[in-house]
C-alpha positions as CSV (number, residue, x, y, z in Angstrom):
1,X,154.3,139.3,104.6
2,X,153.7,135.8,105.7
3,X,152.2,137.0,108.8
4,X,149.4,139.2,107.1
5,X,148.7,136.3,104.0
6,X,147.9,134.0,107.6
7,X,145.9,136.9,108.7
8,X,143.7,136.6,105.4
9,X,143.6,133.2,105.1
10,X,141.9,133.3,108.7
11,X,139.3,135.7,108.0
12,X,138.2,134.2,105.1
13,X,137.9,131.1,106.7
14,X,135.8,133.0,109.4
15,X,133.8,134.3,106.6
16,X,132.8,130.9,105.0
17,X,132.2,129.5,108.6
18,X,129.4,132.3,109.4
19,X,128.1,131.9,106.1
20,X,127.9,128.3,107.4
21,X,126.5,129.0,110.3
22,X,123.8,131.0,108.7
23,X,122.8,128.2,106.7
24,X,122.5,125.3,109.2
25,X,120.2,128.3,111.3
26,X,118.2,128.7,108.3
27,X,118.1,124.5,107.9
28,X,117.0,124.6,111.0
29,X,114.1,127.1,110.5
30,X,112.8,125.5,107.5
31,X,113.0,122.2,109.5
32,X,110.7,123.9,112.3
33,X,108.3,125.3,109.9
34,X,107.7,122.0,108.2
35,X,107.0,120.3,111.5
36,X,109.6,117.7,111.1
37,X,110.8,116.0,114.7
38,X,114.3,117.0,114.4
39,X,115.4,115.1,117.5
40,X,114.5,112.0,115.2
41,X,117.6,112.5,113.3
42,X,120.0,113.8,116.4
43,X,121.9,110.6,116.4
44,X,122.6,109.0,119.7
45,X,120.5,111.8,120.9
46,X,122.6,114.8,121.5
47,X,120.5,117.6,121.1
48,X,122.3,120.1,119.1
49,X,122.8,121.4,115.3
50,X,125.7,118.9,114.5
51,X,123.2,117.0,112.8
52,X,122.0,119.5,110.4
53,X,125.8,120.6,109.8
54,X,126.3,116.9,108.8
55,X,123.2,117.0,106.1
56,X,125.0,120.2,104.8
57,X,128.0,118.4,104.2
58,X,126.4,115.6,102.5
59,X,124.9,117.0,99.9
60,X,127.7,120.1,99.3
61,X,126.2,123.1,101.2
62,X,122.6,122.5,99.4
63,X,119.6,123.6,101.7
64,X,117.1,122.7,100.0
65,X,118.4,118.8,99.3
66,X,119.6,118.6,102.8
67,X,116.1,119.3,103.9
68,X,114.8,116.3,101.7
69,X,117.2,114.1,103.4
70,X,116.0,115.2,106.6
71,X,112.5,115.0,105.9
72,X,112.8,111.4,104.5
73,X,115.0,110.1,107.3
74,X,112.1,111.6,110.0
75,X,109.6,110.2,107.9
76,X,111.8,106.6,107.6
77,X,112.2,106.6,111.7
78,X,108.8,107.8,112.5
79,X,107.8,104.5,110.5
80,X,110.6,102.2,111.5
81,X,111.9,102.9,114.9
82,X,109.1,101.9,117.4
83,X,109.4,97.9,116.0
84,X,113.3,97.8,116.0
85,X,114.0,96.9,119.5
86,X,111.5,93.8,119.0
87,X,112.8,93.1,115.5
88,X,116.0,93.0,116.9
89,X,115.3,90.3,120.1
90,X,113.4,88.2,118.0
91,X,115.9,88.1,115.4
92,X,118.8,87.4,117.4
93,X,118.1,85.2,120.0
94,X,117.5,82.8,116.9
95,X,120.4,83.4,115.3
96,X,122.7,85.8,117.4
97,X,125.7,85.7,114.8
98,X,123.2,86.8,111.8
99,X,125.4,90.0,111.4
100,X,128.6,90.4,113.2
101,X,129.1,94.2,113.0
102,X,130.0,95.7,116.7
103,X,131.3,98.0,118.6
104,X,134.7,96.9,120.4
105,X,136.0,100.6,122.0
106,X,137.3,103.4,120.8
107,X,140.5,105.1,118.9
108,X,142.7,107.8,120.6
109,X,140.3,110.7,120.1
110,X,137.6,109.0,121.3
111,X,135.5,107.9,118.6
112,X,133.8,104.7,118.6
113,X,135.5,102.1,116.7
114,X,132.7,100.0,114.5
115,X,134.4,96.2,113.5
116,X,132.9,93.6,111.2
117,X,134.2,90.3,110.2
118,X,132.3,88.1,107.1
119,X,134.0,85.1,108.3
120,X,131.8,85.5,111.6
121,X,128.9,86.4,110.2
122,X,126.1,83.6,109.9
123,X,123.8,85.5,107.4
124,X,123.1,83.5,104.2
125,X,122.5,85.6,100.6
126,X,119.0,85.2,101.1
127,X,118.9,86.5,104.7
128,X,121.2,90.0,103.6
129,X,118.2,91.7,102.7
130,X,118.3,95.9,102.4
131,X,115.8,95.5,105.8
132,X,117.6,93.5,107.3
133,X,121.1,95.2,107.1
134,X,119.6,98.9,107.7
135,X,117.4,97.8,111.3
136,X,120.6,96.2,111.9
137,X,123.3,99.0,111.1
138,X,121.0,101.5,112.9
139,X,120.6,99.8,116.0
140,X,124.8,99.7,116.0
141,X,125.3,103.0,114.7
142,X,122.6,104.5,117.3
143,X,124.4,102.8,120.3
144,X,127.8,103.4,119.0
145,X,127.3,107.4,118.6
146,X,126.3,107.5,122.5
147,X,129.2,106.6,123.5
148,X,131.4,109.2,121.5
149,X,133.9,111.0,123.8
150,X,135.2,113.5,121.0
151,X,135.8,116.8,122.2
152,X,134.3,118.3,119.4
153,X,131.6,121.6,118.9
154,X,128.7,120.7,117.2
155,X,130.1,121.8,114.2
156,X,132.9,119.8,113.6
157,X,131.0,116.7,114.3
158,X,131.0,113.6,115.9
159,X,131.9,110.2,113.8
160,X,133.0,106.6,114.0
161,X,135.6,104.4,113.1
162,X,134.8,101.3,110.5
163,X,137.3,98.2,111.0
164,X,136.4,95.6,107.9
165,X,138.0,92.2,108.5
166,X,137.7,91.4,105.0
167,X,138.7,87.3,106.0
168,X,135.1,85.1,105.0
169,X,134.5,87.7,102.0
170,X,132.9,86.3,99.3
171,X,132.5,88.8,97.3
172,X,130.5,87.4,94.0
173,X,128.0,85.9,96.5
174,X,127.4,88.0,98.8
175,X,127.8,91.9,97.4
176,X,124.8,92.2,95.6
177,X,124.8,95.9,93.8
178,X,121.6,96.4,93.7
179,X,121.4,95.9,97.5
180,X,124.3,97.8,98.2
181,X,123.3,100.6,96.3
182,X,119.5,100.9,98.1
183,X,121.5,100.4,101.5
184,X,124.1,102.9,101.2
185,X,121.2,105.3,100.1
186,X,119.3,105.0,102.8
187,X,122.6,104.8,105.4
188,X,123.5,108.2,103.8
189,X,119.9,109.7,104.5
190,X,119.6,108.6,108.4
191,X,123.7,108.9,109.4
192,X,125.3,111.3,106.5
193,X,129.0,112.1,106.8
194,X,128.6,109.8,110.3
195,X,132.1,107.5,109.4
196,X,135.3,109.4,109.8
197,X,137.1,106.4,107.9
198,X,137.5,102.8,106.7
199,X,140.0,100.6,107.1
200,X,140.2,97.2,106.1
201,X,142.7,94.4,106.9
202,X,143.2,90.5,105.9
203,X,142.2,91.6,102.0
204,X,143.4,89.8,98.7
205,X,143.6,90.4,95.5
206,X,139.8,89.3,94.7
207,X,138.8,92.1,97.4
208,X,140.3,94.9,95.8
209,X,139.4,94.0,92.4
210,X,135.8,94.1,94.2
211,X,136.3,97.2,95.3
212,X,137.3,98.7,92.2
213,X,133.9,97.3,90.6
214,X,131.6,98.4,93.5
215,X,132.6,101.9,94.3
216,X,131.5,103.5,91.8
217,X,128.1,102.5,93.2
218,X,128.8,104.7,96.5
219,X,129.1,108.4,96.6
220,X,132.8,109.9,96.3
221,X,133.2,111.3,99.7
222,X,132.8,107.6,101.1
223,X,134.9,106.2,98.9
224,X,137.2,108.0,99.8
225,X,137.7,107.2,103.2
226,X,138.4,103.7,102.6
227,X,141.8,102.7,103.0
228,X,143.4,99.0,102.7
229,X,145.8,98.6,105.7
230,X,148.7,95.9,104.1
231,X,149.9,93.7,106.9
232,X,153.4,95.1,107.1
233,X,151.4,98.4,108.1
234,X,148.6,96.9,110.8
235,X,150.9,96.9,113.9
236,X,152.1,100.7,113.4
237,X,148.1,101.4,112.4
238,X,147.0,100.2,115.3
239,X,149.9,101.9,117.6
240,X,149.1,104.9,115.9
241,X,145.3,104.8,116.0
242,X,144.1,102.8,118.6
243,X,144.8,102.6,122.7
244,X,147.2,100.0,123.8
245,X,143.9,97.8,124.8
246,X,142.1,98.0,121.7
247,X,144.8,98.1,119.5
248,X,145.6,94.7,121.1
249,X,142.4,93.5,120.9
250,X,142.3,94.0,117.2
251,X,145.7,92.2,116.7
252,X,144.6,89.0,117.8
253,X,141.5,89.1,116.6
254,X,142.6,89.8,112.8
255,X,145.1,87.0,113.0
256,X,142.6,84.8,114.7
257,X,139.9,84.9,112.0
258,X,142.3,84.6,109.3
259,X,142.8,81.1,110.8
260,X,141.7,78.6,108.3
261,X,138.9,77.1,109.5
262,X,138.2,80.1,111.5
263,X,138.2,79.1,115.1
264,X,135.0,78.1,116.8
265,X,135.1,80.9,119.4
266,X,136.0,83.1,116.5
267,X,132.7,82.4,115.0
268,X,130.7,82.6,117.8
269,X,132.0,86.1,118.7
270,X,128.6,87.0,121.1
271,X,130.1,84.7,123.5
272,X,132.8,84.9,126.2
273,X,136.2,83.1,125.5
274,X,139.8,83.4,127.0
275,X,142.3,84.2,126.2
276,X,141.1,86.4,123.2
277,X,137.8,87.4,123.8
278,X,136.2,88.1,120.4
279,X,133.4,90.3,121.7
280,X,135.3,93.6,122.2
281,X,138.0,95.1,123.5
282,X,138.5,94.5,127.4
283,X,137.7,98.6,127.9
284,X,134.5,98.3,126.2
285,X,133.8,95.1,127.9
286,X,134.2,96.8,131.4
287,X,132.4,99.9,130.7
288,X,129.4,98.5,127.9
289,X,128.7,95.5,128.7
290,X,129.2,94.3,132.5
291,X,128.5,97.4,133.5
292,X,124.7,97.3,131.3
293,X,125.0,100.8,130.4
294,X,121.4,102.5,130.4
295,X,122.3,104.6,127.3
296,X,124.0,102.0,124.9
297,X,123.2,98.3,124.2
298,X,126.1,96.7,122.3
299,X,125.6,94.1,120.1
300,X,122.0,92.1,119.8
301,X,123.7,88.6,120.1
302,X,125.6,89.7,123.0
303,X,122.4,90.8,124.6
304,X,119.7,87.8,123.4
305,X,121.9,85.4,122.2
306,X,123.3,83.7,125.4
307,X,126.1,81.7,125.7
């Protein structure tokens, strides 16, 4: 009995995924026909469906809203992407700590593991602007996915990891819902279902009553995905997630910028220090950024800001 209720389970499971299938084909059709460049929203450039099955996802299985999504996000990177790279020099060889969010390696299965501190970011409120923040995450998001080693079909998808060091936050300053809400929109429309999770350490009380007043301003799938790691729980989270070397990594450098003041090298995290070096784990180091990978730039400061 068991054996033939797992028997039906499976095929209607095989059902739903052709139906699926059939509906990222036809995304894909109606894509063609309205002459979007579809390789616009492949991100990291990997040319396969996974993208369209991700715009699926988004927006619950809905073809025709997925293809809105598309055809803005084409439309946003046909406009956009030709003046990030010199955005992005200009910016940050000025001020090479504006936005500390970077990649420092990757978990167990490969993803790439996305970490941002506030306490080593030098943006002021004036200077987190919904431009700013989106050039920004794209540049990191568009690096970060091409590096991906999941073994994964292009229909289960490719994603990233999102460390938040929440040590710095100031939350009534800084967390502007209005900005949050236009950059989480637009986030959503270039990189949908793109973060596997969120996990954020070195909170208070203040953070998660934060949290509780700003979610409601993101979309529930998102949400739900966040997940505050309490600091009897870090060490097995990062045994359990992480490699030995970046799991490390992101030990000492939680309890480093929790240091009050936060250390000097802490803040300028583009730069090389020892022991601890704040730019990334020593993997991603070795293979990102001595080694200049063609396909991935890490982070701006690293590259324009000197030491």
């Amino acid at each position: 009995m068991a054996e033939a209720d797992a028997t039906a389970v499976a095929d209607i499971q095989e059902q739903i995924k052709g139906t699926q299938r059939a509906m990222v084909e036809g995304l894909v059709e109606e894509a063609k026909k309205l002459g979007l460049n579809s390789s616009l929203i492949q991100c990291g450039g990997t040319e396969t469906n996974e993208a369209f099955w991700r715009y699926l996802r988004q927006t619950d299985w809905n073809l025709e809203n997925s293809l809105e999504l598309i055809k803005a996000a084409c439309e946003w990177h046909e406009r956009n992407g030709s003046q990030l790279a010199s955005l992005l020099q200009e910016t940050f060889s000025k001020q090479p700590g504006l936005f500390s969010l970077r990649q420092i390696g990757h978990d167990k299965q490969g993803r790439p593991v996305l970490f941002v501190c506030f306490a080593q970011s030098s943006a002021t409120v004036a200077e987190h602007t919904v431009d700013s923040v989106i050039s920004f995450a794209q540049s990191v998001v568009e690096n970060a996915c091409r590096t991906n080693k999941q073994e994964a079909s292009g229909e289960e998808g490719k994603s990233c990891i999102l460390i938040v060091d929440c040590s710095g936050l100031q939350p009534k300053a800084v967390l502007k819902p209005t900005m949050l809400v236009k950059t989480h929109q637009t986030l959503t429309m270039l990189y949908p279902n793109t973060i596997e999770s969120i996990l954020l350490f070195n909170y208070n009380q203040e953070t998660r009553n934060t949290w509780k007043e700003l979610k409601g301003y993101i979309d529930e799938g998102l949400a739900s995905k966040v997940k505050f790691v309490a600091m009897q729980n870090v060490s097995p989270t990062l045994i359990t997630k992480f490699p030995a070397d970046v799991g490390q990594w992101l030990r000492e450098e939680i309890a480093a910028n929790k240091s009050k003041p936060v250390p000097e090298e802490q803040v300028h995290f583009w730069q090389t220090h020892s022991p601890h070096d704040p730019r990334a784990a020593p993997s991603y180091i070795a293979d990102y950024i001595d080694m200049k990978n063609a396909d991935h730039k890490p982070h701006p400061g690293i590259l324009y800001g000197g030491q």
